[in-house]
N, C-alpha and C positions, 0 to 999 in steps of 0.2 A: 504493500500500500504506500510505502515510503517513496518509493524510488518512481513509482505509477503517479503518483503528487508533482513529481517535477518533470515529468515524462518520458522517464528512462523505462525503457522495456524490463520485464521481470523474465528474468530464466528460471529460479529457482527460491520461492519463499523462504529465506532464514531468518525471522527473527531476532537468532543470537546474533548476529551480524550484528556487532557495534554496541553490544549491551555489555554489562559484566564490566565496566570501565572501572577499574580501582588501584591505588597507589597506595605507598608507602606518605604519612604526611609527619612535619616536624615543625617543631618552633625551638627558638634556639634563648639561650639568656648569656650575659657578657659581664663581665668582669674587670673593673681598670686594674693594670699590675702595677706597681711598687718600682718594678725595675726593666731596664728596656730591655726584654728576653722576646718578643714577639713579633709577628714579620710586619705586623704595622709599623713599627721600628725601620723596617727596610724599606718598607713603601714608604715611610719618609725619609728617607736618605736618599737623592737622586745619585749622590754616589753609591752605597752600596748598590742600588740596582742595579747600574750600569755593570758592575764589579759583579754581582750574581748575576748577570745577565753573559756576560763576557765567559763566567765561571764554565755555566750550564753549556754554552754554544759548543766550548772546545774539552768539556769533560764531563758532560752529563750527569753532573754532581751540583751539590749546595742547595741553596732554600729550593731552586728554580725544579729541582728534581722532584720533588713530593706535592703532593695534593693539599698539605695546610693539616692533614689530618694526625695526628700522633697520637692518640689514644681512643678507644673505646670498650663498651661493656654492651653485652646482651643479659637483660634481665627481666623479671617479673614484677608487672604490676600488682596480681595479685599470686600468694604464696599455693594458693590452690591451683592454678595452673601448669600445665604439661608442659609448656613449653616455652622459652622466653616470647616477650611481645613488644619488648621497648627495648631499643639498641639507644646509647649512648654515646656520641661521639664527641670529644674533646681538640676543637680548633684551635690553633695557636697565631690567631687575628681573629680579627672581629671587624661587622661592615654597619657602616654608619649609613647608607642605602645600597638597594639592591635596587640596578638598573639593568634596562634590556644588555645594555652595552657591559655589564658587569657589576661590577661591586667598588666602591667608596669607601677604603678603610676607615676606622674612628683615627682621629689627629693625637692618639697614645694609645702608649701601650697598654695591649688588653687581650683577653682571650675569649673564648665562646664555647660552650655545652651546649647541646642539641640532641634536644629527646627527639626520637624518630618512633613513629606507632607503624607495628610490624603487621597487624592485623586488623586492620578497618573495617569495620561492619556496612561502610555507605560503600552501595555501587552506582556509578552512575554509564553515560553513555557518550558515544561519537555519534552523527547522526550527519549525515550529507544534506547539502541546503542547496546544491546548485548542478545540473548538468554536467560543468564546466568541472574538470578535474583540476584545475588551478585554485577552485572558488575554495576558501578554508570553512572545513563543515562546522557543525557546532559541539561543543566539547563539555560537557557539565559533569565534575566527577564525583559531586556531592561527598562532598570530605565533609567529616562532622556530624552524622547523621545518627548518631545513637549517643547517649550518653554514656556507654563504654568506650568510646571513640573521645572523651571528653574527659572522662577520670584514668586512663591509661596517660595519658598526656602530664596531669594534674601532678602524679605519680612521679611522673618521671622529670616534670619540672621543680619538684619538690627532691625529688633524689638530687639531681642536679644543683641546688643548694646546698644541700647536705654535704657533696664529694666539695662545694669550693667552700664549705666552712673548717673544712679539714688540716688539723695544725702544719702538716707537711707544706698543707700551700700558705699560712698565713706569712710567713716571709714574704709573699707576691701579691695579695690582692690588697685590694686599697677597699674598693666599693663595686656593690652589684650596680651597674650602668644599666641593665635592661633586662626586665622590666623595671626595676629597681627598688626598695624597701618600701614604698605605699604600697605595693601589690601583696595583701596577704590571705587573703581569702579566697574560695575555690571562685567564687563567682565573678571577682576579682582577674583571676589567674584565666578561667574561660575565656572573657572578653583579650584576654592579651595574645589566648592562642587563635580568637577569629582574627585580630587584625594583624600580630604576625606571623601565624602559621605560614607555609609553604608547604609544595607539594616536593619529596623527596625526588623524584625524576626518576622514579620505577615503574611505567603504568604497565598495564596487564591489562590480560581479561577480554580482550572485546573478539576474539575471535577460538574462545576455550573449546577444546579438547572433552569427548566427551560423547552422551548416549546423542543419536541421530534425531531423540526427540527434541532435543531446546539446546544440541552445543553444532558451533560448525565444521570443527576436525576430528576427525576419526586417531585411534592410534598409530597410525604410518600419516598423521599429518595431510590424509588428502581431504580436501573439503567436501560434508558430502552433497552428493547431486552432481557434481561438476568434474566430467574426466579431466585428468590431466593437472590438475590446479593445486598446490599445496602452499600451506603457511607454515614458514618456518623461523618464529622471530619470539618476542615475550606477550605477544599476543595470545598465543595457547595457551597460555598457565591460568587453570581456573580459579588459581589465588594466587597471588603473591607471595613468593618464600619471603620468609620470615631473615633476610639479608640483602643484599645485593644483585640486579640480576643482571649483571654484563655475566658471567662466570655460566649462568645457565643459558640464559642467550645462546654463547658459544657454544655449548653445548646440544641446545638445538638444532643449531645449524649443520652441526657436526656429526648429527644425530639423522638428521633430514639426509644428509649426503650421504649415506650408508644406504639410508631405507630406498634413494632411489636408485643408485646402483644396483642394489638386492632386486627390484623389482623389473628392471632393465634386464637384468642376469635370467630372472627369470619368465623373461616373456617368449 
């Protein structure tokens, strides 16, 4: 009916087609340090950039090598569960905004904690708007959509104090920068993760693996209804692992390239 709306002929009614949209989501909190130990440090120094910049070009070493990232934890929000659901990662900068063109250190030194929710209960959708396959469709992932979605966060923002009240670190921290000491309360703390959560940049889902009644790939990845046609990307995973998914990605792909050789071998 979707596609019949804009006047694209239908081959083949799926549903699942572009449903099941869901991500990893996080909001992060910041910390001024004590001491210049953090790559905001470097991003104000047009010399040391230059100098890590020169570094990395001809040894693929120093700040310029690493993601910013140097510590994390997978844990439970609650003690009753199987299996972790909130990862923790510990940045060593911090961004005073987040623009399409990148990120705007804070003007000191500072670091950043970032709960991530491994298991989000909202699903939302991708949805074509235009004939024209340039035309960008609509994308609504409904993050936020239960209140377990809302006290795993809480959790983990409140963990995330907990690790930077830690006397190891009190040699470094000066003050929580963001959201900062008025925020004490869940209700409080909610409002801080609708205005700065983000979406982790793990999406899934909208083309999952599954029974022929409501998924669109079968297990060898072919969609059904449609010879010849396979998906092989993080589109298939009918949930999100509870980590990162370049590593399974690849895996799929690596995965797809077996089954069609196997299938080629055997035709």
């Amino acid at each position: 009916a979707l596609l019949q709306e804009i006047g694209i002929p239908v081959v083949r009614d799926m549903p699942g087609v572009g449903a099941n949209l869901h991500d990893h989501f996080n909001t992060y909190l910041v910390w001024r340090c004590a001491q210049p130990v953090t790559l905001n440090d470097l991003a104000a120094s047009p010399l040391r950039k230059f100098t890590s910049g020169v570094q990395y070009a001809f040894t693929r070493s120093g700040h310029l090598s690493n993601a910013g990232i140097y510590a994390g934890a997978f844990v439970r929000s609650d003690p009753r569960l199987e299996q972790p659901d909130l990862q923790i990662n510990m940045f060593g900068w911090s961004a005073l905004e987040r623009l399409r063109t990148g990120i705007k250190p804070h003007p000191f030194s500072a670091f950043t904690l970032s709960p991530v929710h491994l298991r989000p209960e909202g699903r939302g959708t991708v949805r074509i708007k235009s004939p024209d396959p340039l035309a960008p469709p609509s994308i609504r992932f409904n993050f936020l959509a239960s209140d377990y979605d809302f006290q795993a966060l809480i959790y983990g923002a409140n963990l995330s104090r907990k690790i930077a009240a830690q006397p190891a670190l009190k040699p470094f921290v000066v003050e929580e920068v963001i959201p900062g000491p008025q925020v004490q309360t869940d209700d409080q703390m909610i409002e801080e993760i609708r205005v700065r959560g983000v979406s982790n940049l793990h999406p899934v889902g909208t083309c999952r693996m599954g029974r022929e009644i409501d998924a669109v790939v079968d297990p060898r990845l072919r969609v059904y209804g449609i010879s010849g046609l396979r998906v092989a990307d993080a589109s298939i995973m009918p949930q999100v692992p509870g980590g990162n998914t370049n590593a399974p990605s690849i895996m799929i792909g690596e995965k797809c390239a077996h089954m069609v050789l196997e299938d080629a071998r055997a035709a």
